[in-house]
FINU-389496 format. One record per residue (C-alpha): x, y, z. Coordinates in steps of 0.5 Angstrom, whole numbers, plus 500, padded with zeros to 3 digits. Each point is the difference from the previous one (the first is absolute). Layout:
XYZ/...
# end
This chain:
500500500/503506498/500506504/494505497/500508501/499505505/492502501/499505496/506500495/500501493/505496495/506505497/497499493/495507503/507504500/498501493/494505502/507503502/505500496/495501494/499507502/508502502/501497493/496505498/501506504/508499497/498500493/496506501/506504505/505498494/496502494/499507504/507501502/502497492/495506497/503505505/507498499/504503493/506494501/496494505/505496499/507499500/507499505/501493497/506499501/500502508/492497500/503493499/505503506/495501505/495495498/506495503/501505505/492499502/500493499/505498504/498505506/493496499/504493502/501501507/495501506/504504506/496497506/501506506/497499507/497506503/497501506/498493500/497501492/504496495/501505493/501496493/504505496/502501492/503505497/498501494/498508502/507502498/501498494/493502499/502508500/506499498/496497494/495506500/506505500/505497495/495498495/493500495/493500504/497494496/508496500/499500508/493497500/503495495/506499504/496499506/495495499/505496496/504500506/493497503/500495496/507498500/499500508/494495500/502496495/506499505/496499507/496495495/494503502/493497497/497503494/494504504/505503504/506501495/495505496/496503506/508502502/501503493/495504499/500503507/508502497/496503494/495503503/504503506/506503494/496502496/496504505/507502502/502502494/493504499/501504506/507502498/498503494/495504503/506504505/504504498/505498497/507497502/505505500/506498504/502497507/496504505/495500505/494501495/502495495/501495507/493501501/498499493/503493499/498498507/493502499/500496493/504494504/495500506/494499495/503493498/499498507/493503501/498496494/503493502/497501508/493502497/499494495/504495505/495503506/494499493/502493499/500498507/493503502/498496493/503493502/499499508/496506502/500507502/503499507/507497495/499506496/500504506/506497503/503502494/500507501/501500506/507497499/501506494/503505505/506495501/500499492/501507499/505501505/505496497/498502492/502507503/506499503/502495493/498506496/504505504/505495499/499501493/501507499/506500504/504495496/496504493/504507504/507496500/499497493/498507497/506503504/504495497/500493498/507498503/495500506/498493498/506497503/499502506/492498501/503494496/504500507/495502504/495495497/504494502/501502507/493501501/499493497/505497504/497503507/493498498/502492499/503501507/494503503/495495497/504494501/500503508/493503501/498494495/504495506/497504506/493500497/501492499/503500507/493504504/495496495/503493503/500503507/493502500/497495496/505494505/497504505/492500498/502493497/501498508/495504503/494498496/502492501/495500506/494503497/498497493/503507496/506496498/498501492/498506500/506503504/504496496/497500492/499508500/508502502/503494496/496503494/503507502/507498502/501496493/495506495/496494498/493500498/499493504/502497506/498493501/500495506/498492499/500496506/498493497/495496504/503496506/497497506/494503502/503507496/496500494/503505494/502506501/500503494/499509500/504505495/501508502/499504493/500507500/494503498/497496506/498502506/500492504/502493497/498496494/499493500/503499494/508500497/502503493/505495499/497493498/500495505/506495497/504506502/500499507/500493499/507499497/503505505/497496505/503493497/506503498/501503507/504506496/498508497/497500494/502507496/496501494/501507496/499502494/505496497/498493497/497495505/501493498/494497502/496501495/493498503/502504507/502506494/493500497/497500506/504506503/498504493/493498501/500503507/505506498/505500504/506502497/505498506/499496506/505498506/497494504/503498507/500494504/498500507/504495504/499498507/507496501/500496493/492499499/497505495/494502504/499506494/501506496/501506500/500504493/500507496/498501493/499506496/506505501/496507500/503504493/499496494/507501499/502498507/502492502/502497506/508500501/504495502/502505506/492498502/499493501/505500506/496506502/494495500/502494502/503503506/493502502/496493498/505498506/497505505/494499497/501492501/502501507/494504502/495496496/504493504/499504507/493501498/497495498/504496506/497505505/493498496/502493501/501500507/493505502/497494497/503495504/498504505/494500499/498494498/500493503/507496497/495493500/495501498/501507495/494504503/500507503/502499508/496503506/504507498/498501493/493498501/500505506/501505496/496497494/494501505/502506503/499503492/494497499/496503507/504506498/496500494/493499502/495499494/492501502/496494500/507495500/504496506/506498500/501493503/504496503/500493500/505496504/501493499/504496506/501493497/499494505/505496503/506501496/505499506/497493500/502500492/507503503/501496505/498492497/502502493/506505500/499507499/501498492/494499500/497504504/504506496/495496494/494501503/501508501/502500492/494497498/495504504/504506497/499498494/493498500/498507504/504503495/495497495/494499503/500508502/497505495/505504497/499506503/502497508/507500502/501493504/506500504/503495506/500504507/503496504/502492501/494496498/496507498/498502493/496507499/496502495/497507499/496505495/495504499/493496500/493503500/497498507/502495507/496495497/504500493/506499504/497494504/498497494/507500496/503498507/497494500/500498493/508501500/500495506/497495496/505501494/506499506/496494502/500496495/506495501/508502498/503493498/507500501/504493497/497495503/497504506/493504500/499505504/493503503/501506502/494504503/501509502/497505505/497505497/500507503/497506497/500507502/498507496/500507499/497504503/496496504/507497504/505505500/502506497/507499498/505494498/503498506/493499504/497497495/506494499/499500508/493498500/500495493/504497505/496499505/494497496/505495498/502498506/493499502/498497493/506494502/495498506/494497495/505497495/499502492/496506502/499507498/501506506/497507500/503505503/496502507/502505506/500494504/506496497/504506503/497501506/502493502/506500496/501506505/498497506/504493498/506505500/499502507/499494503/507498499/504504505/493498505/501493497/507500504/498502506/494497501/505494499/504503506/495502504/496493500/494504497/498494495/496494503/499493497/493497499/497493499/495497497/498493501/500495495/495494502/499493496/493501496/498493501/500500508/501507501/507499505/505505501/506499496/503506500/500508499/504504495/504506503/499506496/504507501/496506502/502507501/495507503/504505498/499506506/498505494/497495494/497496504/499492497/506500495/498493495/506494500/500502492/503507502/506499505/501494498/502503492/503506505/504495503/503497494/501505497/504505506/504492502/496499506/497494497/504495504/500504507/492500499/500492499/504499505/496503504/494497499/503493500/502502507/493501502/498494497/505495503/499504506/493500501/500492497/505498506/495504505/494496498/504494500/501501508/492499501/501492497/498503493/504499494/498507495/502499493/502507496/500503494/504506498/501503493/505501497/502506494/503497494/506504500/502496507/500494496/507503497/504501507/504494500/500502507/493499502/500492502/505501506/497505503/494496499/503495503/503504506/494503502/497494501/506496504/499508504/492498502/500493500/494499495/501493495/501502493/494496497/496505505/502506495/496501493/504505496/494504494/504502493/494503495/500496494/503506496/506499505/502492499/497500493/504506496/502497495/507498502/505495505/501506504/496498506/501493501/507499503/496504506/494496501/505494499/504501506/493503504/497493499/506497502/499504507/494496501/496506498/494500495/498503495/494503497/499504493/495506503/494504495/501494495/496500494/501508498/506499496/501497493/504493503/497493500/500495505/504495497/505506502/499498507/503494498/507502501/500504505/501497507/493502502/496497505/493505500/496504495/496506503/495502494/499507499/493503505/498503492/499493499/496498506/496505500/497500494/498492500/493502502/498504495/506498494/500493497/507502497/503502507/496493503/504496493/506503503/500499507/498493498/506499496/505502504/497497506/500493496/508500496/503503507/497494504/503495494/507504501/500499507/498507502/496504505/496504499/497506503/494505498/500507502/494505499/495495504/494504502/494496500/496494502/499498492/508502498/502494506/494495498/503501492/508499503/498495504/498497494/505500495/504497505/504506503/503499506/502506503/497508501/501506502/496506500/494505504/496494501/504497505/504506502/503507498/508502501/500500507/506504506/503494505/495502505/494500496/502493497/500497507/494503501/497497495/503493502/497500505/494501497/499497494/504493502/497494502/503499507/499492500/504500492/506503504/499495507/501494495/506502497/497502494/501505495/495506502/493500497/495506500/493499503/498506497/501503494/499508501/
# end
């Protein structure tokens, strides 16, 4: 694609609208000052002196610096009134536009500008020549005759800025044209001194010609100073553009702006009419393809050169210098005339050896200018700095994205998606939400510890790929954390976003087969919206958070954000610091419930249960402290408090004759302590109490993760005499020919189940299967949740052995269970030695 014109610009074939005129207006000011004039012409002799004189003052442009503005300078004025002075008014009109000409045709300018440029001559002279015939006439060397030639020689130049200023205004605008003329003072200025210059030397030779040698002299001092002084301020010039643009280079590395600040300065400092830089794609970096042109304002997407060009530099690894000399590639020569680039310079950009890119000018400004050999090492210096920065930037674009990006799973990380939600509340939109989704994957640490945390690693990878792919196209899906995915974006209602919640759960759970192994993974889902859940990102993240801790309580579900989440979140919080205290203090007491054969209705225990009155809160439930020891490390004080308390008040009922069987619960994580089953041993050695005595309740979930981790444990508390029961069976996902492998001697069905066997033939199904294959696996059993005469009959029928629950008794203190002893016991059960039987059931 080629590079196309500037808006509003016109091609230069409308010069003509110009030089058309100027043409005519020469004819007409030659053809007046012909019929005014006896001898128009004449001077041969000396016209083909000056036309050489004026042809080889037109070669050279002297560039001068002022005040910061660079001057372009000929000096064709002298000759000029030398010209008006020494010979006819139409031989001068002839001479200098033949100089023109001669001028052009060595810069080889085209054919619009080559005709534009003469008539400018034609029509400037010929003025000249016209205005010289109507002052009076030249007699002399004196003041009236200078002010005569520099009228006439100024007119040249008055003619040349106003066709200029006249050519612009018609191709590019009338603010170019204006500019033109706002440039004119300077191009008076120095048409002036030359003029004057002119007169000076036309005093000399009028005096005598033998002043020729020492202007000869004078002539060639000038020249020798002038190359001195061009290649010094040329040298300091290159030297400040290198600085500033090194320095803007370095400076814009950071902020995105490293093309702009470098394309525009490396077009200025080499005086091309395009700068071009190519950065091929690499990695997660798509191309970069932007071009700085003069006319334009901002960057172009497209190059001039054809794109073969910069593939060979970047193969070959070397400059690429094509001028206007042949270029041997003839397709890579057609292409660059079918894109009019008359010369181009194409530099590597190298990061060590590796070619990452190019850096390019084309087109020398002047139609008879082109790039030197003093150019390339100018630029290859340059697309070295340009490396660097472009190098420096793209490692520190690199390292922003890992730092904001998650290593594992390629997704944003807490921080990027914070500042994701912080814009997105920022920008509110009328009739819109921005929700968050928080998917918090189920047992993954047992995937980590049972199969490596290869696999688990796996299992986060998919569940990133399947959100990133089942989530619409405008939500940003990041990790948030360990097992934690967040999905947001902009929704139109709370219920818009518990739908979609709920639909990429069903995506996650499909099952993820890895080899030979097929995983079920199942999410907690929280969801929390703005404005309805908080006002800025970090509110917002907070209370996502607690929705998917409470949605982890009812397994696969789907937790709306509500104010009591947090409430609890907070007093939880708070009870930490009491928890240790109470702990210190003996503020916590221990409970027990009977459990009583259903058959013949005998005591055959009691179940010892935590209990905590907070003296500010009040009641606070086992969940609570119990999650609050875990989690602040007093688990292990709490339970061996409670194990204490059991073994102590189990040896004190043994002091009255009577043998009291316990049950204490255990937390899954105590399963872990490879230091438990000794101290288990200790205290009972400590309080005399056999360990068959002693029952210890893991909840399913506990002893049935998925994994091999708690069974050295049970093994060795087995092995103590202790028993072993699986606590709320039936409300996770294993079976029982699980059981089977675990050294267990009781299963307690979850009281859900018992009570809903009166009324739902499915939880009677249920509770019949498990009492029916433990029974076959050698396995007690215990109902919990026994609340009425009709749930005993239905348990007593299926065969259940043992219950527990309000219709026998509730969790009772010490006291009030010595008291209901008392109450509810068939005296003459215990005078024959026999298991306590109840004589009433309250």
């Amino acid at each position: 694609m080629s590079a196309q014109p500037p808006k509003g610009s016109r091609s230069n074939d409308h010069a003509w609208l110009i030089t058309a005129p100027l043409v005519l207006f020469a004819v007409v000011c030659s053809t007046i000052t012909g019929l005014a004039n006896d001898q128009p012409f004449g001077g041969w002799s000396l016209a083909v002196l000056l036309l050489l004189a004026m042809v080889a003052a037109g070669l050279p442009v002297l560039n001068f610096t002022v005040r910061r503005q660079s001057l372009g300078v000929t000096l064709t004025e002298i000759p000029l009134v030398l010209a008006f002075y020494l010979t006819r008014p139409l031989t001068v009109v002839i001479i200098y536009t033949a100089a023109a000409v001669l001028t052009h045709l060595w810069h080889r300018m085209g054919t619009t500008k080559l005709w534009f440029n003469v008539a400018r001559a034609a029509a400037g002279s010929s003025l000249a020549v016209l205005v010289l015939q109507a002052l009076p006439p030249v007699e002399g060397i004196g003041p009236r005759a200078w002010l005569t030639l520099f009228t006439a020689a100024i007119m040249v130049n008055l003619v040349s800025i106003t066709s200029v200023a006249g050519v612009y205004t018609l191709l590019q605008g009338w603010q170019t044209g204006r500019d033109a003329f706002r440039k004119s003072p300077s191009a008076l200025l120095s048409a002036s001194i030359n003029i004057v210059a002119g007169l000076i030397i036309l005093i000399l030779i009028t005096s005598t010609w033998w002043s020729l040698l020492l202007l000869g002299a004078l002539i060639t001092a000038l020249t020798l100073v002038y190359r001195a002084y061009t290649q010094f301020f040329r040298q300091h010039r290159t030297l400040a553009d290198m600085y500033e643009l090194s320095r803007a280079v370095s400076g814009s590395g950071q902020d995105g702006t490293l093309a702009d600040a470098l394309l525009g300065r490396v077009r200025a400092l080499l005086q091309a009419e395009y700068a071009t830089l190519w950065l091929p794609a690499q990695g997660r970096h798509p191309e970069v393809l932007l071009t700085s042109r003069i006319a334009d304002s901002g960057l172009l997407d497209v190059a001039p050169t054809p794109p073969a060009l910069r593939e060979r530099v970047r193969q070959e690894g070397h400059t690429l210098v094509l001028g206007r000399g042949p270029v041997p590639d003839a397709e890579l020569r057609t292409a660059l005339s079918e894109q009019r680039v008359k010369d181009v310079i194409a530099v590597p950009l190298r990061s060590g050896s590796v070619v990452i890119g190019t850096l390019e000018v084309a087109n020398r400004l002047g139609a008879s200018n082109s790039f030197g050999r003093t150019d390339v090492p100018l630029l290859e210096t340059v697309a070295a700095h340009a490396a660097v920065a472009l190098e420096n930037s793209r490692l520190v674009d690199r390292l922003r994205h890992d730092a904001e990006h998650d290593a594992l799973t390629k997704l944003p990380n807490r921080r990027r998606i914070t500042a994701a939600v912080a814009e997105a509340v920022r920008i509110a939109a009328p009739g819109e939400v921005v929700a968050l989704l928080l998917f918090d994957v189920d047992r993954l640490r047992q995937v980590n510890e049972s199969l490596g945390h290869a696999a688990g690693d796996k299992v986060l990878v998919e569940v990133a790929e399947r959100l990133r792919a089942s989530a619409p196209s405008s939500a940003l899906v990041g990790r948030a954390g360990g097992d934690e995915f967040l999905v947001t974006l902009r929704l139109e209602s709370t219920e818009a976003a518990l739908e979609l919640a709920g639909q990429l759960r069903e995506q996650i759970r499909d099952e993820m087969v890895f080899d030979a192994l097929t995983l079920d993974v199942d999410t907690a889902v929280g969801v929390a919206v703005h404005p309805d859940h908080g006002s800025d990102a970090v509110t917002l993240l907070q209370r996502v958070d607690l929705a998917a801790t409470a949605a982890k309580s009812v397994p696969g579900s789907v937790q709306l954000y509500n104010p009591v989440l947090e409430s609890r979140s907070l007093r939880l919080l708070g009870l930490a610091a009491d928890l240790r205290r109470a702990l210190d203090d003996g503020e916590l007491e221990v409970y027990f419930q009977p459990k009583v054969t259903l058959r013949d209705r005998r005591l055959v225990g009691v179940e010892c249960l935590a209990r905590w009155e907070h003296p500010a809160h009040g009641t606070v439930v086992p969940n609570d402290f119990v999650a609050v020891a875990e989690h602040t490390g007093q688990l292990g004080r709490l339970t061996e408090f409670v194990l204490r308390e059991s073994l102590r008040r189990s040896r004190d009922w043994s002091h009255g004759g009577q043998a009291l069987a316990i049950s204490v619960n255990l937390a899954a994580r105590t399963l872990t302590d490879q230091h438990f089953p000794a101290l288990v041993r200790d205290l009972l050695d400590e309080y005399g109490v056999p360990p068959q005595r002693l029952t210890l309740e893991v909840t399913e979930a506990g002893v049935l993760d998925g994994t091999e981790r708690p069974i050295p444990t049970l093994k060795r508390l087995r092995d103590l005499g202790v028993r072993l029961s699986v606590d709320d069976f039936g409300t996770g996902n294993s079976s029982l020919a699980q059981l089977r492998r675990l050294p267990v001697h009781e299963v307690k069905v979850d009281r859900s189940f018992v009570q809903g066997m009166a009324t739902d033939p499915g939880d009677l199904a249920i509770v019949n299967a498990v009492v029916t294959l433990s029974q076959q696996f050698g396995l007690a059993v215990v109902a919990e949740g026994v609340e009425s005469e009709l749930t005993l009959e239905l348990l007593q029928d299926i065969g259940c052995e043992i219950g527990q629950g309000f219709l026998f008794s509730r969790p009772l203190p010490y006291e009030r269970l010595e008291a209901w002893f008392g109450a509810q016991v068939d005296p003459e059960t215990i005078a024959a030695g026999e298991l306590p039987r109840l004589r009433v059931v309250p």
